[in-house]
C-alpha positions in Angstrom: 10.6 -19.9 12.2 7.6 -17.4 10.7 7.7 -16.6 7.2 9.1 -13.6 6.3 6.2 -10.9 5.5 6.1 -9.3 2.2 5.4 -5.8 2.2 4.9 -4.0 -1.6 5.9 0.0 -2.0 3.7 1.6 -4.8 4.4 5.0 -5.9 5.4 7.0 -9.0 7.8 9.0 -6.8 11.6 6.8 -6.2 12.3 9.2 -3.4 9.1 8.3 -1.6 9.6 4.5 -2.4 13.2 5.3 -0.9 12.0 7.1 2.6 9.3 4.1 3.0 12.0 1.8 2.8 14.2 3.0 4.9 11.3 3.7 7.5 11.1 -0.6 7.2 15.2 -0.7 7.5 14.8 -2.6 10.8 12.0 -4.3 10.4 12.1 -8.0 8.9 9.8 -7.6 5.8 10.4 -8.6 2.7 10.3 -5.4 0.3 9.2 -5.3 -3.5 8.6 -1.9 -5.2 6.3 -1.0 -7.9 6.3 2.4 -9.7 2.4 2.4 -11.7 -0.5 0.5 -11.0 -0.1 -1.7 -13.3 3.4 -2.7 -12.9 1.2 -2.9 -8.9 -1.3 -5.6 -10.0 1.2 -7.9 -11.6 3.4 -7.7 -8.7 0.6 -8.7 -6.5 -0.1 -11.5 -8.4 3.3 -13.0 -8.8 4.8 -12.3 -4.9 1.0 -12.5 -2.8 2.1 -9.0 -0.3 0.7 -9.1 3.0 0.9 -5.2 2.9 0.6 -2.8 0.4 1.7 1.1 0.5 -0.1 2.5 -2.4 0.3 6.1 -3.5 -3.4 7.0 -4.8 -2.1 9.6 -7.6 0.1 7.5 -10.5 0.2 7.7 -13.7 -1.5 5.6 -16.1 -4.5 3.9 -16.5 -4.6 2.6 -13.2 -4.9 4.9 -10.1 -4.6 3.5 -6.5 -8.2 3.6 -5.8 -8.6 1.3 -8.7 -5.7 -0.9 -7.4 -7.1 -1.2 -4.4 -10.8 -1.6 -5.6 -9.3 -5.1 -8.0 -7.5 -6.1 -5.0 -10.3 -6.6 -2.4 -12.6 -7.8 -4.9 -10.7 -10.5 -5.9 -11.2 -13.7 -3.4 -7.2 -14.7 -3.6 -6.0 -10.8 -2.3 -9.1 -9.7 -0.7 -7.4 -10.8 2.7 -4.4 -8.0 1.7 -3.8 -4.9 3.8 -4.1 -1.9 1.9 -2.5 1.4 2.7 -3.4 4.2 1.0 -0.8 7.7 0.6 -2.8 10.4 -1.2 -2.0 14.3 -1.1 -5.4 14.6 -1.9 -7.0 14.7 1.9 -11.0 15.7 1.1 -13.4 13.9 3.1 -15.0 12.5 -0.3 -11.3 11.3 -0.8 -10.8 9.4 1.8 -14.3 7.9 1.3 -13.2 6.6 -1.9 -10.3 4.8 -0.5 -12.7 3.6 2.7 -15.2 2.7 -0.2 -12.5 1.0 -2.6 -11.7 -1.4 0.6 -8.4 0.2 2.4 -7.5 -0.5 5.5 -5.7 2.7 6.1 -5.4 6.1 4.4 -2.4 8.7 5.0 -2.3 12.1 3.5 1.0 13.5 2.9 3.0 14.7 3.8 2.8 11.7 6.8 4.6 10.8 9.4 6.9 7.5 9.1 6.5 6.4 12.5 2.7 6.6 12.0 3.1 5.1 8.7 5.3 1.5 10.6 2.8 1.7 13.4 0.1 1.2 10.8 1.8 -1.0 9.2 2.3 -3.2 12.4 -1.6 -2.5 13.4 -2.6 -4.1 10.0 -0.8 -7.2 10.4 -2.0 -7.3 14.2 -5.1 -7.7 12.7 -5.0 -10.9 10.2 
């Protein structure tokens, strides 16, 4: 039997973290939820995500970008798939989440069935 891929929700937003989890209500991942990038990186360290939905725009010290940046410069999470949501959607935007490493950037407001099929695209791709 496969393992069970784990699949982490960042955003400052509950109702967001909400929608994107019942967007994976059928699917067989394993679901943790983070509300800051902080609280982001320490997740990723104790549970290892094969996916990450990241919200670019949190509060704190730590945006997304800079979320993203730590986790595909470090050799034990550079493998993870990064999703980026932003409602910023400037072309020098979504160069800095192409130049921080992401694997996939989504502007909202976005489409949940584009969101799972990226999703499913990323892990197609390990």
């Amino acid at each position: 039997m496969a393992k069970r891929q784990k699949l982490l929700i960042v955003d400052d937003h509950a109702e967001l973290r909400t929608l994107i989890k019942m967007t994976l209500e059928h699917s067989d991942y394993q679901l943790f939820e983070a509300d800051s990038g902080e609280s982001a990186l320490q997740l990723v360290a104790e549970t290892q995500p094969d996916v990450i939905i990241l919200d670019v725009m949190m509060p704190g010290k730590i945006d997304g970008i800079e979320v993203c940046r730590q986790i595909k410069s470090n050799p034990a999470t550079a493998a993870t798939k990064v999703i980026l949501l932003s409602a910023k959607g400037q072309k020098k935007d979504v160069q800095a989440g192409d130049d921080a490493g992401a694997d996939a950037y989504f502007i909202k407001p976005f489409s949940p069935t584009s969101l799972l099929e990226a999703i499913q695209f990323t892990q197609n791709c390990r």
